[in-house]
C-alpha positions as CSV (number, residue, x, y, z in Angstrom):
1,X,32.7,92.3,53.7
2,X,34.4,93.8,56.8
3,X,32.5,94.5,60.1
4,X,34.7,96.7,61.4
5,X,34.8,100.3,59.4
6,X,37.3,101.7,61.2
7,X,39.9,99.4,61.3
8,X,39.0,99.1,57.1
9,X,39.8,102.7,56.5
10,X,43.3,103.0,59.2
11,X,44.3,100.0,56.8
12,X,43.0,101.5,53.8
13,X,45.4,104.5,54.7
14,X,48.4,102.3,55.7
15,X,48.1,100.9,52.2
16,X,48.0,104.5,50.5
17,X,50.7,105.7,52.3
18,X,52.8,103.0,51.3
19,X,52.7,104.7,47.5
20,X,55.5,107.5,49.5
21,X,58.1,104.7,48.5
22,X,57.9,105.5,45.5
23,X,58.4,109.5,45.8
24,X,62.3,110.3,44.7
25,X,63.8,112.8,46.0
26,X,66.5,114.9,44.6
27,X,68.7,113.5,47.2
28,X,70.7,111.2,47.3
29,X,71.4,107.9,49.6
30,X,75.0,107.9,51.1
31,X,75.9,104.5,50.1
32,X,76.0,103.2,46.5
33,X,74.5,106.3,45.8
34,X,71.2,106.8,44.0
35,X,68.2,109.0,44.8
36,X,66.5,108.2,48.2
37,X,62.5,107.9,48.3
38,X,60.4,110.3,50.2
39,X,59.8,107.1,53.0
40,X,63.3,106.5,53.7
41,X,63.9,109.8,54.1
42,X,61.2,110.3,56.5
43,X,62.3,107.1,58.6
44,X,65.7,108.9,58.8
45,X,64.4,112.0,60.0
46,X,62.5,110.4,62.3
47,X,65.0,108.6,64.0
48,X,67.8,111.6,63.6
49,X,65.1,113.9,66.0
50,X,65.5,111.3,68.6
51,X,69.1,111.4,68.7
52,X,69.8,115.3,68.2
53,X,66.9,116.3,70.7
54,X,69.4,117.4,73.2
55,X,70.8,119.7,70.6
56,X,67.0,121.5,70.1
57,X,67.7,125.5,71.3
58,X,64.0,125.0,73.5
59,X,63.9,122.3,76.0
60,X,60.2,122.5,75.8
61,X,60.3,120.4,72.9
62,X,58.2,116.9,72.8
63,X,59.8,114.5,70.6
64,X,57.1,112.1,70.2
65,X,55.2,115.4,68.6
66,X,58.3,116.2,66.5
67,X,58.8,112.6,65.4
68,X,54.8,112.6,64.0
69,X,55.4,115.5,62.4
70,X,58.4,114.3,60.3
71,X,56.9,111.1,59.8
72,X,53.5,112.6,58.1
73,X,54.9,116.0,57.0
74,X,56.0,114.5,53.5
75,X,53.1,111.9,52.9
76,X,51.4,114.8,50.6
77,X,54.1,114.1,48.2
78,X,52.2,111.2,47.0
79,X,50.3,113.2,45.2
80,X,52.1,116.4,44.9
81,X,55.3,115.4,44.3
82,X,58.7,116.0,46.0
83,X,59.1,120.1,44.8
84,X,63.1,120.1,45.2
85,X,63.9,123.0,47.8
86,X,66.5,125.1,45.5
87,X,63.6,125.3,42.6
88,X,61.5,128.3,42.9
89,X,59.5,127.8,40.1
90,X,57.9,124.3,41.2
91,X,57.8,126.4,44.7
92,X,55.4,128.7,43.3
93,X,52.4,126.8,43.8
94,X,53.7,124.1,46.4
95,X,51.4,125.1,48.9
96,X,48.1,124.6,47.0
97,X,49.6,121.4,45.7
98,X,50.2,120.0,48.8
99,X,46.7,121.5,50.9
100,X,45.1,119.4,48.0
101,X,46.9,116.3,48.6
102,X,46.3,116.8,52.4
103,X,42.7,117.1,52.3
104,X,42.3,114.2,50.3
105,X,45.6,111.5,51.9
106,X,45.2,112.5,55.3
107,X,40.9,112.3,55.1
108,X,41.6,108.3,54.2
109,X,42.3,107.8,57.9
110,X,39.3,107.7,60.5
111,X,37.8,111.2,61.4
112,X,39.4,111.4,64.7
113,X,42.8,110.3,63.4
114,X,42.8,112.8,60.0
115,X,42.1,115.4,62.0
116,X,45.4,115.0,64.2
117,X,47.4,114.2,61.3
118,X,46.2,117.2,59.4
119,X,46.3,119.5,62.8
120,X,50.3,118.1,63.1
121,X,50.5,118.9,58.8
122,X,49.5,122.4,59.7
123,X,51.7,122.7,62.5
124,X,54.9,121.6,60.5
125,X,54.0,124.0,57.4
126,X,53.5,126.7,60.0
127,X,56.7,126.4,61.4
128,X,56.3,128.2,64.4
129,X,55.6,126.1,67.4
130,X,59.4,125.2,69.0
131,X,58.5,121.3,68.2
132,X,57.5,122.5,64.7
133,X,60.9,124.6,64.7
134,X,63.3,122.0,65.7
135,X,61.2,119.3,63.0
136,X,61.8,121.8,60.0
137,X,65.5,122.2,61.1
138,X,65.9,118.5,61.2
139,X,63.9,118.3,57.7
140,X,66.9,120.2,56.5
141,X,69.9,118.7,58.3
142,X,68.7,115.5,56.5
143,X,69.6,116.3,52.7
144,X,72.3,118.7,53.7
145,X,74.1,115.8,55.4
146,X,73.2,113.2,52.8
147,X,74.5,115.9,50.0
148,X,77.7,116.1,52.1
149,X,78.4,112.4,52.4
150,X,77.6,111.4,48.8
151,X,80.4,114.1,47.7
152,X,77.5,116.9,46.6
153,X,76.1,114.7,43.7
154,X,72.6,116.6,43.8
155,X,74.7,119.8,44.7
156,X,77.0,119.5,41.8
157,X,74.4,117.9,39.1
158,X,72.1,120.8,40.2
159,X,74.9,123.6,40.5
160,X,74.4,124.5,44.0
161,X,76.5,127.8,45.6
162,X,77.4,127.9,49.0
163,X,75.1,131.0,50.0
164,X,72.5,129.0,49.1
165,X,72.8,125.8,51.2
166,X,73.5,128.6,54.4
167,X,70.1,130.4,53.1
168,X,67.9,127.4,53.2
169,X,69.5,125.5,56.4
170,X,69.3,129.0,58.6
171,X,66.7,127.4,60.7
172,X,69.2,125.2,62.4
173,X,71.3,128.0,63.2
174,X,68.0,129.5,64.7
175,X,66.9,126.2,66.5
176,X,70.1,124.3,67.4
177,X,72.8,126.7,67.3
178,X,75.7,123.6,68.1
179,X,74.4,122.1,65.2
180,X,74.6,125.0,62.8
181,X,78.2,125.2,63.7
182,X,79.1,121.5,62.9
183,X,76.5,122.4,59.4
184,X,79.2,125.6,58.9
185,X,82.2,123.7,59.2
186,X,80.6,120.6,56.7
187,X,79.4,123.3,54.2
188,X,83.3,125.1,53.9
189,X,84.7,122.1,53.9
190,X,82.4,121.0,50.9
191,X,83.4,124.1,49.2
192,X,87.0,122.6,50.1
193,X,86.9,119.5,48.4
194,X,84.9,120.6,45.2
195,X,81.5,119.7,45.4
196,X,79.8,122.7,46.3
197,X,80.2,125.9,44.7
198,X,81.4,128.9,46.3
């Protein structure tokens, strides 16, 4: 039917990776809150790594590398499943979940292409590249200011303490040190007003 097998499987791929809209996360949108899907919180990643560059720790950092990694890091969800960051049991076996979903979501794509976007998968998970670094420390920023402006609805409904918002967002701290100070002062003042535990 189509004569051109390459541009059948790229939009073979587009079409799976559509299913990430409907991935919930335990996050929730700032507006009329409800739980945002694993694509808009992607998109919004994507976009905050372009405007909080400046703020990366490493100026060796490439953007457009950081900004394919955030937008592919999470398409394994669509068949693993958003594991929410504070649950250590469904943590367990994230890993192996997500290599699974990996091999098989990013192998939809052209040879050449899954190969990049499973080489930039790797890289994320790895975390220890700077562009890698600063992606993960956005990754985290997201929720944490998404918790903050909904008034810690996921924090509250899943009784979330201070220490461990500061354990799990350290990476910021560690790769945009003006940022972790602005995170500090939003995390006490949560504690402030009630919705996050102390």
């Amino acid at each position: 039917m189509f004569n051109n097998l390459r541009l059948q499987r790229q939009v073979e791929f587009i079409v799976e990776i559509d299913k990430l809209k409907q991935v919930l996360r335990q996050t929730f949108t700032t507006n009329k809150p409800r739980q945002e899907n694993s694509a808009e919180h992607s998109w919004h990643i994507a976009l905050m790594a372009i405007l909080l560059a400046e703020y990366a720790d490493s100026t060796k950092i490439d953007v457009f590398r950081v900004v394919k990694m955030l937008l592919i890091h999470d398409l394994v969800e669509i068949d693993a499943g958003d594991t929410f960051c504070y649950d250590d049991a469904a943590r367990k076996d994230q890993h192996e979940r997500e290599l699974q979903a990996a091999e098989r979501i990013f192998n939809l794509a052209p040879r050449d292409q899954a190969k990049t976007l499973v080489t930039l998968w790797k890289e994320f998970e790895a975390c220890e590249t700077p562009d890698s670094r600063f992606a993960n420390a956005i990754d985290r920023l997201q929720p944490l200011l998404n918790n903050y402006n909904s008034k810690g609805k996921a924090w509250i409904k899943h009784n979330i303490k201070r220490h461990q918002v500061l354990d799990r967002n350290r990476i910021i701290g560690e790769e945009a040190p003006k940022l972790w100070h602005y995170v500090k002062e939003l995390v006490d003042d949560a504690v402030q007003q009630g919705f996050l535990k102390k």
